[in-house]
N, C-alpha and C positions, 0 to 999 in steps of 0.2 A: 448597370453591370458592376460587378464586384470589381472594386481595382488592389483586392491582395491585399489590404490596411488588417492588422489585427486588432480586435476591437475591445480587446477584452482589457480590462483596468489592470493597472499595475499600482498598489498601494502598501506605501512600510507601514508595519502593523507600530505600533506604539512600543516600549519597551519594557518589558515586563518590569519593569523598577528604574526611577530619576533619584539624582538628589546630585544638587550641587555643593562642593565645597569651595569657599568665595577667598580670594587671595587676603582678605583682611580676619579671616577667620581664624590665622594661626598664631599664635602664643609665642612666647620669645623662644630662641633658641636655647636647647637646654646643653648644658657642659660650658664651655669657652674656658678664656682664658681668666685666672683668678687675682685678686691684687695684690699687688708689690707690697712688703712688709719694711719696716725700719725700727727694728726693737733700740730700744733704750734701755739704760741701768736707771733710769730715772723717770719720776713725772707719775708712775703710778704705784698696784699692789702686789706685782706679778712676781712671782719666785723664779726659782731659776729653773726654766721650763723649756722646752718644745711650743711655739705657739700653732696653733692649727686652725686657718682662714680662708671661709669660704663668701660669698656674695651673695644676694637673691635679688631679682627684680619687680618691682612694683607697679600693675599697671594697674586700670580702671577694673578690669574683669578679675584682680587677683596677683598670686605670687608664682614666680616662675620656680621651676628648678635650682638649684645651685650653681655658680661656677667652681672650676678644677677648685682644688686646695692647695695653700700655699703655704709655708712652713716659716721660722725662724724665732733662731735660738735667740733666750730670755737671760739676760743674770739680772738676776730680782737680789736683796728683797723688795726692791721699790721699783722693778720692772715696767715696762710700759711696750706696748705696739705700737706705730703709726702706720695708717690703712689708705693705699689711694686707693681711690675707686677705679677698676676696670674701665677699658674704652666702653660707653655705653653701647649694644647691641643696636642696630637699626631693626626694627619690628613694622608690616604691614598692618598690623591690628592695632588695639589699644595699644596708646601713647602710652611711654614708660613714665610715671610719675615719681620716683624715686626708689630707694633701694635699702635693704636690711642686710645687717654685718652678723655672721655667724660664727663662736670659735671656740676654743677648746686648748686644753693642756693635756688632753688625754693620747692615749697611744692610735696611731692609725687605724681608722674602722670604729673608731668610739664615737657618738654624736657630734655635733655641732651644732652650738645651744645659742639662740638669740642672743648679742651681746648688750646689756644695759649699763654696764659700769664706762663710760666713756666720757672722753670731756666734753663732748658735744652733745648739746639737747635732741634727743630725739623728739621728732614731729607726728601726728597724727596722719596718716596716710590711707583715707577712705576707698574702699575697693565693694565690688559686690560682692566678695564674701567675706566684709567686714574692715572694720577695722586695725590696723597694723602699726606700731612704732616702726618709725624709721627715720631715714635720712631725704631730705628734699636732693632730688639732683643734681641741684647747682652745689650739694655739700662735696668737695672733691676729695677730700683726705678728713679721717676719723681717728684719734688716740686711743686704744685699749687700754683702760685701768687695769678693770676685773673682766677676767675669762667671763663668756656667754652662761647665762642663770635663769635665759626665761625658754620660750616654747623650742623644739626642736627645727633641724632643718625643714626643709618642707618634703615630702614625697611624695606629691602630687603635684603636677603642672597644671595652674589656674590662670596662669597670663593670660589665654587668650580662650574663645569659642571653641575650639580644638588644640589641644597640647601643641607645644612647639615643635617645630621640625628639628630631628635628629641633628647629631652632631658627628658624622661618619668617619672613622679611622681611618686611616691610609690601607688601602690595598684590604677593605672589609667590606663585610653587611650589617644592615641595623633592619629590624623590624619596626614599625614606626605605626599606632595604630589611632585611626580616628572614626567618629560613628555619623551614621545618618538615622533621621527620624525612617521608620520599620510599620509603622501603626496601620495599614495592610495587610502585616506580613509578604510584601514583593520580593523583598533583597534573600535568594536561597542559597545557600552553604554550596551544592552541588554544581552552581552555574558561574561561570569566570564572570569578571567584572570588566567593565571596557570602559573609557576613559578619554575624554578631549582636554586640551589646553585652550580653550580660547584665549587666553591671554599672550598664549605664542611664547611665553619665557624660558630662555636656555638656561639650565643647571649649570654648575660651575664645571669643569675639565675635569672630566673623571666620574662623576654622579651620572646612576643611571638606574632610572625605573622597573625593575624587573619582571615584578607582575604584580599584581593587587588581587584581593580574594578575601573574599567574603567567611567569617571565621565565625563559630559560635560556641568558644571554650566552656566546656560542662563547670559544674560545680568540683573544684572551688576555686578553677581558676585559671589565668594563664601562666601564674608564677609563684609554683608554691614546692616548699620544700615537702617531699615526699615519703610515708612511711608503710608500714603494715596494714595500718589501722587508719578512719580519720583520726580518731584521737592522736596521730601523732601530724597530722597537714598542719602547716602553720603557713597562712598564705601573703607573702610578699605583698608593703603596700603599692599600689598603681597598676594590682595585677586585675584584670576583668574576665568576668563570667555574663552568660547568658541563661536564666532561668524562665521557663515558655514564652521567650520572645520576648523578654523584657532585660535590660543590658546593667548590669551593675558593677560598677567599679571598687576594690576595697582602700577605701582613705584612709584607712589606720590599719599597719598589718596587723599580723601575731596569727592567735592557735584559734583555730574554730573550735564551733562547743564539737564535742564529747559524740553527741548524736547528731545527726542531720536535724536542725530547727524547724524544718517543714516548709513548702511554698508560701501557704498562708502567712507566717511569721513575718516577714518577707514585704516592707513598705512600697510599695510600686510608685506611688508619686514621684514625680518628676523631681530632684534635688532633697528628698527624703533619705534618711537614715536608717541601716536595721543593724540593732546590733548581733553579732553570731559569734559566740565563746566571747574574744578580744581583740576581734574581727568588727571592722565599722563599712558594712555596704554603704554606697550613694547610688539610688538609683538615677538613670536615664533614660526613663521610660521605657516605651516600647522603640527599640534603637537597634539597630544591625552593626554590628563590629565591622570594619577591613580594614586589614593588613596591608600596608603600603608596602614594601620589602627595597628597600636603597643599598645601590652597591657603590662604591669608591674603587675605581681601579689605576687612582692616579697616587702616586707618594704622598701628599697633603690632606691632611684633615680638612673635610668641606662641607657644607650643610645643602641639604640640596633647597632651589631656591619657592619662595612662594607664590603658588599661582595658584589661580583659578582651575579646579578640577569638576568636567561634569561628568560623572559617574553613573554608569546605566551596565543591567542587565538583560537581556533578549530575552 
């Protein structure tokens, strides 16, 4: 005799797309607070300037972004800076192995150029994308002879497997974007993304997740100044596009060519370059964008914190 059981299976189907992003995967935080300055009339070559000083962080995977910039005035002619170093950031990922001094005499919004003229020997500081001059960590304070002369700031976040987590304003939002391997094609623009913490960690007071979504910004990009024509796009470095399912980043901004270069043109290897006008793609293979989106609704600048995210679509 039947006793009423229903017998029919109940089973969750799989999800049409995984991918974990791991708490040690993320990159130093990018902005913070920039170092204290103590100009001199003495000790080095500096005129009578504005000095303008920013920090960058060095870990095993690369350099981070800059900190804020710091100012102070110079009466030269024999001018000098003394630079401490920032509280060094705490980072989940690669250890920070030391740090690069960036600065400038120029007016706000001008570069910030590697500085080499200092009285302190710079060190060899091996990273996976090379080699860097810099400062060992334990160096806590640096003298500026000569303004910065070598390579520019950096405009790509390499600290870590994924760029670092924002740095959000009081009472703001940031868009905040990191990728997963795509080489399926699972991860679809049209379907929400859902998300666990297994790691269980609370964001600071005020940081709060608002949604996540899956993005697949056209050519040429997600940040580019806009005109009539391409001839006039000139696309912002760190801005990312998507070309048939393969994700690429621009590491050098400036103006695209003139005409569309074509797919084919177009290097698909993993950490591969193509150049387009004075435009430097890196690709990321076959890789899915998403848009983290953080809000701060507390009066303090806060970062939201690093965890473990496993990221699925239905």
């Amino acid at each position: 005799m039947s006793k009423g059981y229903n017998t029919r299976a109940y089973i969750s189907g799989a999800p049409g797309a995984f991918a974990v992003i791991g708490t040690s995967d993320f990159g130093v935080t990018s902005g913070g607070t920039g170092p204290a300055l103590t100009p001199s009339a003495s000790g080095g070559s500096l005129a009578t300037t504005t000095a303008r000083v920013a920090v960058a962080w060095v870990t095993a995977n690369g350099i981070s972004l800059v900190t804020a910039e710091t100012t102070a005035s110079v009466t030269g002619a024999t001018g000098s800076v003394s630079v401490a170093k920032p509280t060094t950031p705490t980072t989940t990922g690669a250890p920070i192995i030391g740090w690069l001094l960036y600065s400038s005499s120029g007016g706000a919004g001008t570069p910030l150029l590697n500085s080499a003229g200092t009285v302190q020997t710079q060190i060899n500081l091996v990273t996976s994308q090379g080699t860097f001059k810099g400062f060992a960590l334990a160096t806590t304070t640096v003298v500026i002879q000569i303004y910065g002369t070598g390579a520019g700031e950096p405009a790509v976040d390499t600290s870590g497997i994924q760029p670092g987590l924002p740095l959000v304003a009081a009472n703001s939002t940031s868009d905040y974007y990191a990728f997963v391997p795509n080489t399926g094609s699972q991860w679809k623009v049209q379907k929400s993304v859902q998300y666990m913490n297994s790691d269980a960690l609370a964001n600071p007071t005020g940081i709060v997740l608002s949604n996540i979504a899956c993005t697949q910004p056209v050519y040429p990009g997600t940040a580019i100044t806009s005109g009539t024509s391409q001839a006039n796009w000139v696309v912002t470095a760190g801005s990312w596009m998507v070309l048939n399912g393969y994700l690429f980043q621009a590491t050098v901004g400036g103006a695209v060519a003139a005409t569309f270069i074509g797919f084919a043109a177009f290097n698909l290897t993993t950490g591969k370059t193509t150049t387009d006008g004075s435009v430097t793609w890196t690709s990321f293979g076959k890789a899915a964008l998403l848009r983290f989106r953080f809000g701060n609704t507390s009066g303090t600048a806060a970062t939201p914190v690093a965890t473990a995210y496993e990221l699925f679509q239905d």
